[in-house]
Backbone and ligand atoms as CSV (ligand in chain L), in Angstrom:
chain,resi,resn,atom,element,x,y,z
A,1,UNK,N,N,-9.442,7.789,68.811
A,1,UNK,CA,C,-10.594,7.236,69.544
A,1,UNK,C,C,-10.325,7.320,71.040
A,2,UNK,N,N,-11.321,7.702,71.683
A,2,UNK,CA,C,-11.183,7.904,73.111
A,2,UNK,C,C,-11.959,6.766,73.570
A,3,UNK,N,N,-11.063,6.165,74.385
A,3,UNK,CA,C,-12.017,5.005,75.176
A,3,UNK,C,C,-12.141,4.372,76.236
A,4,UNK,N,N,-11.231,4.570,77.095
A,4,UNK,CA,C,-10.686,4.316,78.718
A,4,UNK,C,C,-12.138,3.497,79.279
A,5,UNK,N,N,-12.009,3.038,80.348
A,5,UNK,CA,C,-13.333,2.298,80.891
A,5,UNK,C,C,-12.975,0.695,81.045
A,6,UNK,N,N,-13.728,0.091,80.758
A,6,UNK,CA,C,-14.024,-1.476,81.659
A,6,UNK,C,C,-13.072,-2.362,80.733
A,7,UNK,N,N,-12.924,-3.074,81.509
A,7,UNK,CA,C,-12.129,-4.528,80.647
A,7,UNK,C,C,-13.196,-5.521,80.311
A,8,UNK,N,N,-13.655,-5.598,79.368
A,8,UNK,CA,C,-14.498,-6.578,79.271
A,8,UNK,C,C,-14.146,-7.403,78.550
A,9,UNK,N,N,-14.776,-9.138,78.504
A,9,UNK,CA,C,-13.732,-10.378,78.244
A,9,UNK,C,C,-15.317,-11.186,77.191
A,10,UNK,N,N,-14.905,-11.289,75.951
A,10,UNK,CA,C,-16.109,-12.268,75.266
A,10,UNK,C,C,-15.474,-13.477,74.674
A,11,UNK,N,N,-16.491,-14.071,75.077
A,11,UNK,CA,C,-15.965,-15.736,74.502
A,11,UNK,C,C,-16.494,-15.693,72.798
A,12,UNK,N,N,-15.661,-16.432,72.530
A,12,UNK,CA,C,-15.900,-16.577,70.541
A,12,UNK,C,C,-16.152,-17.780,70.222
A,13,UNK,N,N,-17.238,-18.430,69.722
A,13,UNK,CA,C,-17.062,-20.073,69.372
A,13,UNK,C,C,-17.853,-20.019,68.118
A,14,UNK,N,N,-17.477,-20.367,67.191
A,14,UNK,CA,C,-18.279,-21.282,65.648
A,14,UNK,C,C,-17.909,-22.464,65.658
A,15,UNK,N,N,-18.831,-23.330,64.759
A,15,UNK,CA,C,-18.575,-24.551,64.305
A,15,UNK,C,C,-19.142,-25.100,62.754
A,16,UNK,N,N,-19.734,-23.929,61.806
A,16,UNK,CA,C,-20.023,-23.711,60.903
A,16,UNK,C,C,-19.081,-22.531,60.413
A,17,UNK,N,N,-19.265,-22.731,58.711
A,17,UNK,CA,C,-18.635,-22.107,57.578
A,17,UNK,C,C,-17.198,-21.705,57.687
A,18,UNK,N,N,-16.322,-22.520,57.771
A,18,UNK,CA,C,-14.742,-22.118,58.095
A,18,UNK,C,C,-14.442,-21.872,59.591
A,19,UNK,N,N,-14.974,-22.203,60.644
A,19,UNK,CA,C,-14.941,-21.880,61.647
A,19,UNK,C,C,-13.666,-20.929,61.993
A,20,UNK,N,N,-12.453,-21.373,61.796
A,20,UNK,CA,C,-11.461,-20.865,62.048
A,20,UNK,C,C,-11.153,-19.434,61.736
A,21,UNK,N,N,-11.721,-19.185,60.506
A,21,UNK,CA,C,-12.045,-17.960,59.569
A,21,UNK,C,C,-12.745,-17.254,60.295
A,22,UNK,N,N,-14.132,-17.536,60.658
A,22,UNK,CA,C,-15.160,-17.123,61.575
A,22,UNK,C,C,-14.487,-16.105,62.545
A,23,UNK,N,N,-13.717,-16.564,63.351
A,23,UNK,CA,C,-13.800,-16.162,64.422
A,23,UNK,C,C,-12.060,-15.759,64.206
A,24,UNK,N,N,-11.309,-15.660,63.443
A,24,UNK,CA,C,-10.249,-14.872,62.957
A,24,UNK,C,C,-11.207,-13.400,62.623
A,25,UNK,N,N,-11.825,-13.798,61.819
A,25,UNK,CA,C,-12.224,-12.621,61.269
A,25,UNK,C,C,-13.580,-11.300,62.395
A,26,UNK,N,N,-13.684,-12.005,63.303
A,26,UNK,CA,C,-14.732,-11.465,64.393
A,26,UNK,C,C,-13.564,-10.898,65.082
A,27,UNK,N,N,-12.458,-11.470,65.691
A,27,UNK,CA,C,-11.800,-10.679,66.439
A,27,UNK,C,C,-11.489,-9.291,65.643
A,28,UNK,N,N,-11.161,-9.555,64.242
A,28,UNK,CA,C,-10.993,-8.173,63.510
A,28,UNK,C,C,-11.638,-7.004,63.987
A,29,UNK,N,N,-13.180,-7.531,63.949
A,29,UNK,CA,C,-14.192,-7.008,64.412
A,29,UNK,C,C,-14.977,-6.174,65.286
A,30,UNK,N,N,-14.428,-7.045,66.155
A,30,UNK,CA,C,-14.254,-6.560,67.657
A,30,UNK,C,C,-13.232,-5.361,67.955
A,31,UNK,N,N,-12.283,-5.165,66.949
A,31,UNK,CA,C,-11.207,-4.278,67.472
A,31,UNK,C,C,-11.476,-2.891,66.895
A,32,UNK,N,N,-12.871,-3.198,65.852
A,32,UNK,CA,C,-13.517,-2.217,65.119
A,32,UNK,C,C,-14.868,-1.801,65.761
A,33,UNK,N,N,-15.032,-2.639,67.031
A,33,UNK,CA,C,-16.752,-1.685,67.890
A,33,UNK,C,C,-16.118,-0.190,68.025
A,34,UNK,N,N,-17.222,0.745,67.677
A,34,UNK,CA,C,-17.476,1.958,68.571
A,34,UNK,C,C,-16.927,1.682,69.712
A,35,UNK,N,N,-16.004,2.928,70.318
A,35,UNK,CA,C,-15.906,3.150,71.659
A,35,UNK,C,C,-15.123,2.198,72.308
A,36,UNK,N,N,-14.670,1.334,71.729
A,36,UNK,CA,C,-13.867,-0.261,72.029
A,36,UNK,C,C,-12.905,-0.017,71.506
A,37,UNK,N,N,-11.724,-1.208,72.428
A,37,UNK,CA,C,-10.152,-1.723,71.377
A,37,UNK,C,C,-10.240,-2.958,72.237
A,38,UNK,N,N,-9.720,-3.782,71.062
A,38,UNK,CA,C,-9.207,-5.417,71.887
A,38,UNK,C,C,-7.961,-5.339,72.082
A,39,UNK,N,N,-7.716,-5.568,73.400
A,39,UNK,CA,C,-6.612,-5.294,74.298
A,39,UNK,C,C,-5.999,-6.782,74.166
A,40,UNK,N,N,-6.538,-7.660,73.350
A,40,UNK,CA,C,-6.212,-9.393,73.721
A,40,UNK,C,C,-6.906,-9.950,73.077
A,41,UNK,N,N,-6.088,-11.575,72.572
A,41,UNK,CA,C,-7.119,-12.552,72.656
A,41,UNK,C,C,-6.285,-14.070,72.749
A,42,UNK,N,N,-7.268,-14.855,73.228
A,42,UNK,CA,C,-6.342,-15.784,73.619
A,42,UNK,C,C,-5.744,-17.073,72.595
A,43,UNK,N,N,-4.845,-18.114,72.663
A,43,UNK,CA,C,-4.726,-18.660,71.640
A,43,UNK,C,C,-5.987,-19.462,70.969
A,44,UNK,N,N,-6.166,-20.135,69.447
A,44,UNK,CA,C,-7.494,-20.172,69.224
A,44,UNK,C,C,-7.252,-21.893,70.098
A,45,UNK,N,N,-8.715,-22.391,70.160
A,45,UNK,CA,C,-8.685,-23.634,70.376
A,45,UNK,C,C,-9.825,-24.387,69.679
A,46,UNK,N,N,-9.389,-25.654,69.652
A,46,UNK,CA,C,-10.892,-26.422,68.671
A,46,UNK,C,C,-11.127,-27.235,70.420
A,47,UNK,N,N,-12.768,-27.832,69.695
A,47,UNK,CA,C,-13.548,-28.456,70.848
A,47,UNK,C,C,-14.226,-29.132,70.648
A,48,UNK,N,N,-14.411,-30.101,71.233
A,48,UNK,CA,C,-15.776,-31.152,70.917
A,48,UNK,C,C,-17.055,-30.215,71.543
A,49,UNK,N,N,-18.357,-30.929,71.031
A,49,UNK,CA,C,-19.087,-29.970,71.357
A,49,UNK,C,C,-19.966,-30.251,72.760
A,50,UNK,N,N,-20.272,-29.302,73.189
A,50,UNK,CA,C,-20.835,-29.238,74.578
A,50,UNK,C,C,-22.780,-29.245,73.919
A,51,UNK,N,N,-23.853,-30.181,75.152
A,51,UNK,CA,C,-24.377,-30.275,74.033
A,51,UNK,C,C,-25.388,-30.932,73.687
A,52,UNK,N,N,-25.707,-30.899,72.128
A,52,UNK,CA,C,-26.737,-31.711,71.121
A,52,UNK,C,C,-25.671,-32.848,70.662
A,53,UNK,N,N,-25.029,-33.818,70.467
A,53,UNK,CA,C,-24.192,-34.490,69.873
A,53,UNK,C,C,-24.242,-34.400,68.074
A,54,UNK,N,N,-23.284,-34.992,67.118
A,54,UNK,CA,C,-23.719,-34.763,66.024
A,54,UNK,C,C,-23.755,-33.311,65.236
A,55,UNK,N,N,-22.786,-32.368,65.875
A,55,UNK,CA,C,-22.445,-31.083,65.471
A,55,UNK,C,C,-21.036,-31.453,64.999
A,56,UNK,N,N,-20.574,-30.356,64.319
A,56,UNK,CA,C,-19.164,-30.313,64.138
A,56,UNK,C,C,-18.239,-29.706,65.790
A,57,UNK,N,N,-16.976,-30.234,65.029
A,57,UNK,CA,C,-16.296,-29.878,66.195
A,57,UNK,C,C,-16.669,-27.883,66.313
A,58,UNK,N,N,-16.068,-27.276,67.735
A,58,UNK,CA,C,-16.199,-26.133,67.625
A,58,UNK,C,C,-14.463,-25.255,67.175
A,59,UNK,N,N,-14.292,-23.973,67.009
A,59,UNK,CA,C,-13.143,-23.091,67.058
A,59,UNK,C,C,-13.675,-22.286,68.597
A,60,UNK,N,N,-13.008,-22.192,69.290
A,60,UNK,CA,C,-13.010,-21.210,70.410
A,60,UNK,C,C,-12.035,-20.129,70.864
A,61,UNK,N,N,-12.051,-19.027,71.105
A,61,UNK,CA,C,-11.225,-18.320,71.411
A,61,UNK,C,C,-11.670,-17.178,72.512
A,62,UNK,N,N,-11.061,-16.465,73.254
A,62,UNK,CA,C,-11.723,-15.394,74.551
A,62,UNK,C,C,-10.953,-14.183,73.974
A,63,UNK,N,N,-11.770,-12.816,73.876
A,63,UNK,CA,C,-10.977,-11.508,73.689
A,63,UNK,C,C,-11.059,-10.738,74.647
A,64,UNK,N,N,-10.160,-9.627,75.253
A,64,UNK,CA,C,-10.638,-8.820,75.799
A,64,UNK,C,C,-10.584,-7.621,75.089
A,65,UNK,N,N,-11.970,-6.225,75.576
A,65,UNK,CA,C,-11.440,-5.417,75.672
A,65,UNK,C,C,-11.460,-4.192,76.204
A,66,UNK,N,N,-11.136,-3.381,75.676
A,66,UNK,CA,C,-11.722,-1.867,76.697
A,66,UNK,C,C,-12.592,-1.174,76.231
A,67,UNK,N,N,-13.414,-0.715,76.706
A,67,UNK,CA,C,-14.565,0.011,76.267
A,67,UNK,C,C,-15.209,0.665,77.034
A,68,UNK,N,N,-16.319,1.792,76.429
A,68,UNK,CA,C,-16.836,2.588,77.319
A,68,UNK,C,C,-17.908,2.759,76.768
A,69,UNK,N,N,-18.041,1.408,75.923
A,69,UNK,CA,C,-19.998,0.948,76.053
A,69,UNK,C,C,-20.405,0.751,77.310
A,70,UNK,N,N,-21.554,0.710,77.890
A,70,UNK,CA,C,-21.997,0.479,78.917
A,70,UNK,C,C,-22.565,-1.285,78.053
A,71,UNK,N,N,-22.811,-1.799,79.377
A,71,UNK,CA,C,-22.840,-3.940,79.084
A,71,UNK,C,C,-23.867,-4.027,77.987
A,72,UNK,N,N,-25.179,-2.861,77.701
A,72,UNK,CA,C,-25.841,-3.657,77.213
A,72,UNK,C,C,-25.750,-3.130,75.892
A,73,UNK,N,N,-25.106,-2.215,75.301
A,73,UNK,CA,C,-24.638,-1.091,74.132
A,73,UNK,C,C,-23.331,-1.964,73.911
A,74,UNK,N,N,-22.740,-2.775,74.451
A,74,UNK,CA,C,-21.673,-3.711,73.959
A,74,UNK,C,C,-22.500,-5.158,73.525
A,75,UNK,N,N,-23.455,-5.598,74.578
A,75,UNK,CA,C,-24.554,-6.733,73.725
A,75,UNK,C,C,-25.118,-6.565,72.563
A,76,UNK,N,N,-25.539,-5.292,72.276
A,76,UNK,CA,C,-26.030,-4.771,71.163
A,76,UNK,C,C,-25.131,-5.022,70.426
A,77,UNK,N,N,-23.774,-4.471,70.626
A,77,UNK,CA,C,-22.705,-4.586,69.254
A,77,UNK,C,C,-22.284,-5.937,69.379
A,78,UNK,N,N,-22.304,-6.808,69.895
A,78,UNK,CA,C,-21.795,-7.812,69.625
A,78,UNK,C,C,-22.760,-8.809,68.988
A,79,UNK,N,N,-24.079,-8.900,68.733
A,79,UNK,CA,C,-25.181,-9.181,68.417
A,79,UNK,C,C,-25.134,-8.412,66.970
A,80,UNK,N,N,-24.904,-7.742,67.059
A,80,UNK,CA,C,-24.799,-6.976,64.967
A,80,UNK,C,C,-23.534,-7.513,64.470
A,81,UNK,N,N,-22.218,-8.115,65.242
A,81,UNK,CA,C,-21.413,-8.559,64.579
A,81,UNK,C,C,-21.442,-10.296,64.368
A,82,UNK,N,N,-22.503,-10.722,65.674
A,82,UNK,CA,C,-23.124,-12.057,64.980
A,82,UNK,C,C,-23.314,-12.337,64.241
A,83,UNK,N,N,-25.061,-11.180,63.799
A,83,UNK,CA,C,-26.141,-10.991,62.783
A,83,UNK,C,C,-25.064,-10.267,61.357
A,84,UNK,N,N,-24.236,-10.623,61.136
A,84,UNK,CA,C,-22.878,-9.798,60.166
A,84,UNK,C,C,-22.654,-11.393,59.738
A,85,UNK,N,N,-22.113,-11.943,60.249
A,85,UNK,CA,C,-21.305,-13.425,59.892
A,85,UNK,C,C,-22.781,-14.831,59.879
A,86,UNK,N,N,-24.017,-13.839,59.531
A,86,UNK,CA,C,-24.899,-14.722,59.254
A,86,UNK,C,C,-25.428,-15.783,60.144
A,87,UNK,N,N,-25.433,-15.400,61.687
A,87,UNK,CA,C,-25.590,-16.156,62.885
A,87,UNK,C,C,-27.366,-16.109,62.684
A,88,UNK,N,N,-28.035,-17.247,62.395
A,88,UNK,CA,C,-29.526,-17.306,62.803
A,88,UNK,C,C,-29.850,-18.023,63.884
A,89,UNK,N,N,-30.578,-17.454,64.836
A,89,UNK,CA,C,-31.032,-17.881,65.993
A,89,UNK,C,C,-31.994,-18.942,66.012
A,90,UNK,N,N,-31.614,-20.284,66.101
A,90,UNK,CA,C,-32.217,-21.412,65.841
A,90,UNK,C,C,-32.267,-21.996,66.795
A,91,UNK,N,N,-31.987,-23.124,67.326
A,91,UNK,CA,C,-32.404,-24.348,67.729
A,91,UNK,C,C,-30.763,-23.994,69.240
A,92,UNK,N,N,-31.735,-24.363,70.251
A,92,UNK,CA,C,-30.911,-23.704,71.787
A,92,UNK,C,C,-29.702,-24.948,71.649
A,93,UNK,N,N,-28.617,-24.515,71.794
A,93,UNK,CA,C,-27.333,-25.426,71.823
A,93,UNK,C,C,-27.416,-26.157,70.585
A,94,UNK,N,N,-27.330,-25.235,69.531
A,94,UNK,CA,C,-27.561,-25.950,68.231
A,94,UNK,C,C,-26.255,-25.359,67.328
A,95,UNK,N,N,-25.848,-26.158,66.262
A,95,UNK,CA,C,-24.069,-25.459,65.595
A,95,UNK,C,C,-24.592,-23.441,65.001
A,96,UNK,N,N,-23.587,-23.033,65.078
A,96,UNK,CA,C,-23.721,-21.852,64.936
A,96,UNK,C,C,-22.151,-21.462,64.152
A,97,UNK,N,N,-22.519,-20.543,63.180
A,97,UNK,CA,C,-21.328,-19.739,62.687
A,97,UNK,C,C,-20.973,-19.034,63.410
A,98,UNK,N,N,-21.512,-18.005,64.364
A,98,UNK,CA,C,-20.866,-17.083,65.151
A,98,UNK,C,C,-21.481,-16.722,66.567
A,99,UNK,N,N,-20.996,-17.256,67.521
A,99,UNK,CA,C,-21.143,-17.215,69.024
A,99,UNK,C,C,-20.269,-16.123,69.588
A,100,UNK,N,N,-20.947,-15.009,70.060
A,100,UNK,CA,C,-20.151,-14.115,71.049
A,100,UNK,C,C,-20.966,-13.938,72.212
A,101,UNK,N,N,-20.232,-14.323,72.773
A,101,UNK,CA,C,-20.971,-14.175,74.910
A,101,UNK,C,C,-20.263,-13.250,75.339
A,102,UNK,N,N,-20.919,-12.547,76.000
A,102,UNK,CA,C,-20.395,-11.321,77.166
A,102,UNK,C,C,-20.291,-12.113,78.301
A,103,UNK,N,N,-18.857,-12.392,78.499
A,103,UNK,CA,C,-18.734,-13.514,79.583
A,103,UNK,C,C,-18.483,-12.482,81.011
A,104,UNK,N,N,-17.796,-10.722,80.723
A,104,UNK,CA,C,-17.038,-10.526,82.318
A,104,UNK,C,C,-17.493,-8.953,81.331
A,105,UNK,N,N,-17.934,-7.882,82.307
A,105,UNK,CA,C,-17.844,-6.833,81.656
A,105,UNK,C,C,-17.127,-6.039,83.569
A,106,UNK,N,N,-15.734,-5.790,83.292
A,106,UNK,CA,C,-15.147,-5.457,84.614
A,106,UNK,C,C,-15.318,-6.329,85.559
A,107,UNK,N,N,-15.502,-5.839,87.050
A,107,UNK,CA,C,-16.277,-6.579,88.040
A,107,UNK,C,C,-18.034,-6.381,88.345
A,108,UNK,N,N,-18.382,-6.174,87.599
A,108,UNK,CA,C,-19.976,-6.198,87.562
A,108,UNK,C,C,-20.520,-7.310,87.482
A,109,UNK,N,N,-21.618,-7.448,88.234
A,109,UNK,CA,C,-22.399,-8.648,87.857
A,109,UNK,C,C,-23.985,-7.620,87.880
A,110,UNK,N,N,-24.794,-8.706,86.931
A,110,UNK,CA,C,-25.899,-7.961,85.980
A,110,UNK,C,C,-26.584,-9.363,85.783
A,111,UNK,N,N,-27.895,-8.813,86.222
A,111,UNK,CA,C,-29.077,-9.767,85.960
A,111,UNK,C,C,-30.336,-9.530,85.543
A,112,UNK,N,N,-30.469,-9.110,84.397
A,112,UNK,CA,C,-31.362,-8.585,83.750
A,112,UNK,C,C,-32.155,-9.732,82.772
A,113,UNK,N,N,-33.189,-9.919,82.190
A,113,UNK,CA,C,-33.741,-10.465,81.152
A,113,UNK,C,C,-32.624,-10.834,80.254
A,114,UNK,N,N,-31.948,-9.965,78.891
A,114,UNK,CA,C,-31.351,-10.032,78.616
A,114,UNK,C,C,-30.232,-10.542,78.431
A,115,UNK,N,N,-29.562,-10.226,79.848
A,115,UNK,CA,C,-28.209,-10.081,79.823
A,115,UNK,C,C,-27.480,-10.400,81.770
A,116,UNK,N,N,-26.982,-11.873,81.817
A,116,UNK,CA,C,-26.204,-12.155,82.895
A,116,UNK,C,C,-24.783,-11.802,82.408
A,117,UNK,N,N,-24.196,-11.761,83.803
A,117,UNK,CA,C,-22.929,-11.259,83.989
A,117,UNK,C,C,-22.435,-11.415,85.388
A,118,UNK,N,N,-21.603,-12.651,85.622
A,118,UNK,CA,C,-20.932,-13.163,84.407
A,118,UNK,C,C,-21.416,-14.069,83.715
A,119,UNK,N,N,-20.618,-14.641,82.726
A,119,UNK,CA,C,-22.005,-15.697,82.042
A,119,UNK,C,C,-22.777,-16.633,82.813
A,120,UNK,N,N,-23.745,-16.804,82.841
A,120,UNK,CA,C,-24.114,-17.979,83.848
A,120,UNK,C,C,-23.545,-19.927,83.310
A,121,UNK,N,N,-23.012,-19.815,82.249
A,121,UNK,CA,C,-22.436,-21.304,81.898
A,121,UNK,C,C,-20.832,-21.349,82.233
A,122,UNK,N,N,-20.282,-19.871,82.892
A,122,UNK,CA,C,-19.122,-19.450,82.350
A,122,UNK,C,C,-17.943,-20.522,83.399
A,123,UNK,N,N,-18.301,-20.883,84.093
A,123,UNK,CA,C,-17.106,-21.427,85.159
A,123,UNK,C,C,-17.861,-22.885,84.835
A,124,UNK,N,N,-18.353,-23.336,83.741
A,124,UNK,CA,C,-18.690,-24.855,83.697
A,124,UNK,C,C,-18.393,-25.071,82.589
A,125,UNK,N,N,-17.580,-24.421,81.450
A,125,UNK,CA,C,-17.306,-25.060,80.453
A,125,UNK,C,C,-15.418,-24.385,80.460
A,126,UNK,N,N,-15.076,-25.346,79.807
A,126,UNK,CA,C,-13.678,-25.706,79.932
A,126,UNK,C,C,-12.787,-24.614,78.458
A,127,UNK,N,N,-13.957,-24.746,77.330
A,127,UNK,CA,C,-13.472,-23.859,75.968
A,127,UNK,C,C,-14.024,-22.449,76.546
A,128,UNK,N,N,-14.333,-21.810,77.390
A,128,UNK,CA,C,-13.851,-20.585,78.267
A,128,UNK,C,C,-12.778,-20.343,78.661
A,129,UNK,N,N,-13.272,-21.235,80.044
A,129,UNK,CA,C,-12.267,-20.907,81.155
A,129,UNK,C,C,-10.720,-21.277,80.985
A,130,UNK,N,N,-10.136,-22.663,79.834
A,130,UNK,CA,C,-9.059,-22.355,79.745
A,130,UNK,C,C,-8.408,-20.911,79.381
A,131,UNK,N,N,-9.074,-20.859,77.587
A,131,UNK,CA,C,-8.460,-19.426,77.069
A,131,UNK,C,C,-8.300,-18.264,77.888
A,132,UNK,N,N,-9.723,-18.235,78.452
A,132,UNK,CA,C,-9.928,-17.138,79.725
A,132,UNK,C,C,-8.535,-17.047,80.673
A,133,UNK,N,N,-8.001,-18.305,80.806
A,133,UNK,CA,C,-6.935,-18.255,81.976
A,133,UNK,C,C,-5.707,-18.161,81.387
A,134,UNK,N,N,-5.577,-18.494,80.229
A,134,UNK,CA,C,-4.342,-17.852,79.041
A,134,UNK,C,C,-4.650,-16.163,79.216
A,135,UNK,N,N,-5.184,-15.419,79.275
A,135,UNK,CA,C,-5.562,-13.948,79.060
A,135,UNK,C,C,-5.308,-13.510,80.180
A,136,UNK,N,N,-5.850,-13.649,81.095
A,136,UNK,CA,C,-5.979,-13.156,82.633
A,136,UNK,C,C,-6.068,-14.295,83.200
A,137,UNK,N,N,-4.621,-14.789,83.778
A,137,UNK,CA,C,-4.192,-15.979,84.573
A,137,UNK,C,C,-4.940,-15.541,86.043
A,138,UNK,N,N,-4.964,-14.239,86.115
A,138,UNK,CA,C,-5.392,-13.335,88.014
A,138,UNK,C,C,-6.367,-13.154,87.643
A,139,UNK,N,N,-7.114,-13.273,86.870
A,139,UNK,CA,C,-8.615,-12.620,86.976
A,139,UNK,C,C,-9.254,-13.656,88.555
A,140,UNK,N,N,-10.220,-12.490,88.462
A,140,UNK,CA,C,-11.691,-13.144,89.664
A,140,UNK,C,C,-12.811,-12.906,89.363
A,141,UNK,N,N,-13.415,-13.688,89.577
A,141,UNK,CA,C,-14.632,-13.665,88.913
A,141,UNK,C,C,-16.114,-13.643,89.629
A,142,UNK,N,N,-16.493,-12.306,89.466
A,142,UNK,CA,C,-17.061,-11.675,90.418
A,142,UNK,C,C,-18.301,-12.536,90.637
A,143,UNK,N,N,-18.157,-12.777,92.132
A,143,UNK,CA,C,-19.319,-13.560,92.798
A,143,UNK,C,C,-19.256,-15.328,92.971
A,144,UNK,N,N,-17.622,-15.467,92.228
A,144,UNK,CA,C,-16.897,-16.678,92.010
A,144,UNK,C,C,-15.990,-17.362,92.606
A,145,UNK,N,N,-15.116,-15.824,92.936
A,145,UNK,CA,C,-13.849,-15.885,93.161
A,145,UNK,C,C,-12.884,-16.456,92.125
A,146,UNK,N,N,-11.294,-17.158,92.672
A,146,UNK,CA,C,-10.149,-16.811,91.237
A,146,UNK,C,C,-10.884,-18.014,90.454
A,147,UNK,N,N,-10.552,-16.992,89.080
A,147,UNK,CA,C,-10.534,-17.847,88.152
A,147,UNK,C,C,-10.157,-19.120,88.154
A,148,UNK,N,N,-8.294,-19.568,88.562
A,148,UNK,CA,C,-7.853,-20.439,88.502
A,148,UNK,C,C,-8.460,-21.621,89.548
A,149,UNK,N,N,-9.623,-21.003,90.806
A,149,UNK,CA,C,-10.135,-22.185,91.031
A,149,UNK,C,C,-11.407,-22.765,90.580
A,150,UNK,N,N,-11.762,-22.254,89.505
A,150,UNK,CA,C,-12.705,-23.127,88.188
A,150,UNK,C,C,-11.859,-23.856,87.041
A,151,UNK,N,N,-10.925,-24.238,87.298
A,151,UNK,CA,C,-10.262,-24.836,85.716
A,151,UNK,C,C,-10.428,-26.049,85.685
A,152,UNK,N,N,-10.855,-26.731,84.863
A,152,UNK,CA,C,-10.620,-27.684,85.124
A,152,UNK,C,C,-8.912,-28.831,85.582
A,153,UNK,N,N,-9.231,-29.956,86.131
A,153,UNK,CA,C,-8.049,-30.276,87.059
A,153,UNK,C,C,-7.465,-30.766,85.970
A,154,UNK,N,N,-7.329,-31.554,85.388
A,154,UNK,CA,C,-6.522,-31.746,83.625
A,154,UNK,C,C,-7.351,-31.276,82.589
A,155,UNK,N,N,-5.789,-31.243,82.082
A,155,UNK,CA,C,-6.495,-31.141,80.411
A,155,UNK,C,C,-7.570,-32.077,80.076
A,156,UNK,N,N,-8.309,-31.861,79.134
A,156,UNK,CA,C,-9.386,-33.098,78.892
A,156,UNK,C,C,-8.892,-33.356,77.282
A,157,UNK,N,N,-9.602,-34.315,76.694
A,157,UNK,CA,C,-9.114,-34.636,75.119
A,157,UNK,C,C,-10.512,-33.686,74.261
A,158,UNK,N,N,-11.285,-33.032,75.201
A,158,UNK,CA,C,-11.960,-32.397,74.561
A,158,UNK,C,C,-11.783,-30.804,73.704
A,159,UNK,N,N,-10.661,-30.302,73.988
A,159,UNK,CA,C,-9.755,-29.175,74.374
A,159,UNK,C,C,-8.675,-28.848,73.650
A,160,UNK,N,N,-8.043,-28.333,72.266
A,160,UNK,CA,C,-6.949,-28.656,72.069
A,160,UNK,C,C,-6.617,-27.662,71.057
A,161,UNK,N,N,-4.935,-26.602,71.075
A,161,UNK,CA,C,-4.904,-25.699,70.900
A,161,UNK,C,C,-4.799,-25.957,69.329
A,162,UNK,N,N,-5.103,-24.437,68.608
A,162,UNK,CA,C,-4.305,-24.619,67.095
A,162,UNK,C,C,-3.446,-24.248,66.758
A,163,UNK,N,N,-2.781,-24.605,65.781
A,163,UNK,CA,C,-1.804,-24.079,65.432
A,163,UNK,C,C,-1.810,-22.443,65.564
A,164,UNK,N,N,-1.030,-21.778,65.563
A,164,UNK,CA,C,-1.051,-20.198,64.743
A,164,UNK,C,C,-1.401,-19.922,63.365
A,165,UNK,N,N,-2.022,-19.173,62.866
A,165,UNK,CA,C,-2.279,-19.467,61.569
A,165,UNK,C,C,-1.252,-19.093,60.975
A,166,UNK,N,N,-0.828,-19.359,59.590
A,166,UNK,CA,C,0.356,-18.898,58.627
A,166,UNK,C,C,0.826,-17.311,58.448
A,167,UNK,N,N,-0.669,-16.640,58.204
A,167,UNK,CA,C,-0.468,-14.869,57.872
A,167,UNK,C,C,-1.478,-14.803,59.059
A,168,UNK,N,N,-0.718,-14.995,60.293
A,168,UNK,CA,C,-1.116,-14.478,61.234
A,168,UNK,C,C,-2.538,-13.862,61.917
L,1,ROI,N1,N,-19.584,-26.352,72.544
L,1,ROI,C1,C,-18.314,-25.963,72.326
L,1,ROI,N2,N,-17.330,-26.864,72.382
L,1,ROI,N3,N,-18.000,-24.665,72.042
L,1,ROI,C2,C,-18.965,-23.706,71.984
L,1,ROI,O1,O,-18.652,-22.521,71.727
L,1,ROI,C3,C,-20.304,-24.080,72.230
L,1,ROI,N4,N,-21.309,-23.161,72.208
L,1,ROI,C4,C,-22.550,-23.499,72.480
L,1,ROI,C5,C,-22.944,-24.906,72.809
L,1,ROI,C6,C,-23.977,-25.362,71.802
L,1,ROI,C7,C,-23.478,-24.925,74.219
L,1,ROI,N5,N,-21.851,-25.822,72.742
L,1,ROI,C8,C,-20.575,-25.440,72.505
L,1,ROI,O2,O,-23.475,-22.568,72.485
């Protein structure tokens, strides 16, 4: 596979059907787009939810990778590997089996109908930007500046890593 091109970084969150599974099994996924390889991903983390209250907790995790989709031929694929793990588009900030955001595609920023870039929630939620800063401690974030000055200033109790899984 030939694939040289952008680093691009997606956030992963479920909180339905095995969550943990979920999004074990999406990174698989991801390392299987056309034209893509996941170069990364960060450790998983669980989360309280950001929100509707009265959801389950979430699984979160950030991947990167390389590709030479162009942003919106990677939205596309990441949207069929949603619509794969049975993601129905319901109710806005509502529990979901499978959440993938195109949080960073290189240094581009993109404002289309569709599709912002970088995410527009992306430097205000904490089950990002930690993992995000496990992956690419130097990243910058275009139109942001460093990453590391969006983190939050402590840990919060909302936030908290998992184990490794057993078979890896
Ligand atoms: N809350 C958490 N903790 N993790 C998510 O991935 C997440 N995703 C969402 C909303 C509903 C905003 N809340 C979340 O889309």
């Amino acid at each position: 596979m030939r694939v040289g091109g952008v680093a691009a970084f997606v956030g992963l969150g479920s909180n339905l059907g095995q969550p943990e599974r979920q999004v074990r099994q999406a990174l698989l996924e991801l390392d299987g787009l056309a034209d893509s390889r996941l170069t990364g991903h960060s450790p998983l983390y669980g989360s309280s939810p950001v929100g509707p209250p009265g959801q389950p907790d979430y699984v979160n995790a950030v991947a990167r990778l390389e590709t030479s989709l162009d942003a919106h031929a990677l939205l596309d694929a990441l949207q069929a590997v949603e619509l794969s793990h049975g993601r129905v588009r319901g109710e806005r900030w509502g529990a979901r089996t499978l959440d993938l955001d195109l949080l960073l595609y290189g240094d581009r920023q993109i404002d289309t109908p569709d599709l912002k870039v970088p995410h527009p929630q992306l430097h205000l939620r904490a089950f990002v930007l930690v993992p995000l800063h496990d992956l690419a401690p130097d990243l910058e974030l275009p139109g942001l500046g460093p990453l590391v000055d969006q983190l939050p200033r402590r840990p919060g109790r909302d936030l908290w890593r998992l184990p490794e899984s057993a078979d890896g």
